[in-house]
N, C-alpha and C positions, 0 to 999 in steps of 0.2 A: 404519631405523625412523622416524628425524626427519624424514625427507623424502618419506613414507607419511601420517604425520601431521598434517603442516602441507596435503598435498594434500586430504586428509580434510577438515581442518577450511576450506579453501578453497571445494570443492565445495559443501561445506552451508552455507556464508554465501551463496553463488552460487545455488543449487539454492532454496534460500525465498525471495531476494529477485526471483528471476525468475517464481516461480510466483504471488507475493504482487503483483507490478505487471503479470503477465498478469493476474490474475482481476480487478483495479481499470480494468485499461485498457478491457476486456471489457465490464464492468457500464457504464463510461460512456459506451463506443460504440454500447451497446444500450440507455443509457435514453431516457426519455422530455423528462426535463426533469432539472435541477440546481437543489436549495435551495439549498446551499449549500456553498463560497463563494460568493459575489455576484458579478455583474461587477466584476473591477479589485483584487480582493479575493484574501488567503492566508489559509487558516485552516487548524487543527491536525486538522478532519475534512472527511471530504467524505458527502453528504448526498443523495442522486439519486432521481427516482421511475420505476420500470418501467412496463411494460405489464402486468404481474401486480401486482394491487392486494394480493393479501396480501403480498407484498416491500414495502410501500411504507411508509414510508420506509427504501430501502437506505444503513443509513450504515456508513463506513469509518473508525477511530479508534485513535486509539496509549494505551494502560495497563499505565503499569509496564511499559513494553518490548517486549508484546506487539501487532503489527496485531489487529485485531477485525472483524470483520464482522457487523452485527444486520438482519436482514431484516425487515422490518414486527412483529410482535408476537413473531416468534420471538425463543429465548436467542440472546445474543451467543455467537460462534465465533470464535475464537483462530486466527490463520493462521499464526503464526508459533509453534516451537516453543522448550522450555525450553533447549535450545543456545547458542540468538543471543537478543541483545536490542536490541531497534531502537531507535533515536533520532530527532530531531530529522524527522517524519514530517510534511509541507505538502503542499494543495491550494492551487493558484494559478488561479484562471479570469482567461484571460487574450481570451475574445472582446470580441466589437464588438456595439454595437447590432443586435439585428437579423440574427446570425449565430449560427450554433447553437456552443454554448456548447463551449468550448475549455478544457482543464485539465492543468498541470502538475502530474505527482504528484513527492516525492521524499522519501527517505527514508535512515539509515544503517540498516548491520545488523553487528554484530559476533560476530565468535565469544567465549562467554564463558568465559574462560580462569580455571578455578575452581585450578587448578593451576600458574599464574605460568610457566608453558615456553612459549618464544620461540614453538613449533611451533605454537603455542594461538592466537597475533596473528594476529587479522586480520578488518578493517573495511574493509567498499567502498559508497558511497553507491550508489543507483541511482536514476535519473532517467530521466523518460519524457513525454510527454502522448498526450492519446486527448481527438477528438471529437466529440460525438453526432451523429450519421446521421441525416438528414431523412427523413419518414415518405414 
């Protein structure tokens, strides 16, 4: 049963954090441009405009543990659920003048162990970068 559980709670720290930095990677390979970070720059969101001007501005943010997604005037959407609560969640643009803009995303996710059992631990960062695709 502890060895059901702990793969449980493994999966679903693994299962958000992959589908949470597909959809970021995705958004940055397909936008248009990057506000924000700046070149050279980390910051706690990331900021991009698409080719759909009602998306625009698509930003990415960490609250209270939760990633978030707001599309242009739409409500914020929560990507992450009340199981795991993220941490320490940076954009790093890390191109060159002149070259389409480049971003490391990274982030932790923990499983939230409201119940103190070892089965319950367990936190994996996830790191990646993505991007933007020349028109």
């Amino acid at each position: 049963l502890e060895s059901r559980i702990k793969n449980q709670t493994i999966t679903e720290v693994e299962q958000q954090g992959l589908q949470v930095m597909q959809l970021i990677t995705q958004t940055i390979r397909n936008a248009d441009s990057v506000n924000s970070p700046g070149l050279g720059v980390s910051a706690p969101l990331l900021s991009v405009n698409t080719n759909t001007v009602d998306f625009n501005p698509t930003v990415f943010d960490l609250s209270h543990g939760v990633i978030r997604i707001k599309e242009g005037a739409a409500s914020v959407v929560s990507l992450t659920n009340s199981r795991v609560t993220v941490s320490a969640l940076s954009f790093s643009n890390f191109s060159r003048i002149r070259t389409p803009d480049s971003i490391r995303i990274q982030f932790t996710i923990s499983y939230l162990n409201s119940v103190g059992r070892n089965e319950y631990n367990f936190t994996k960062t996830f790191t990646s970068s993505a991007t933007l695709r020349q028109p």
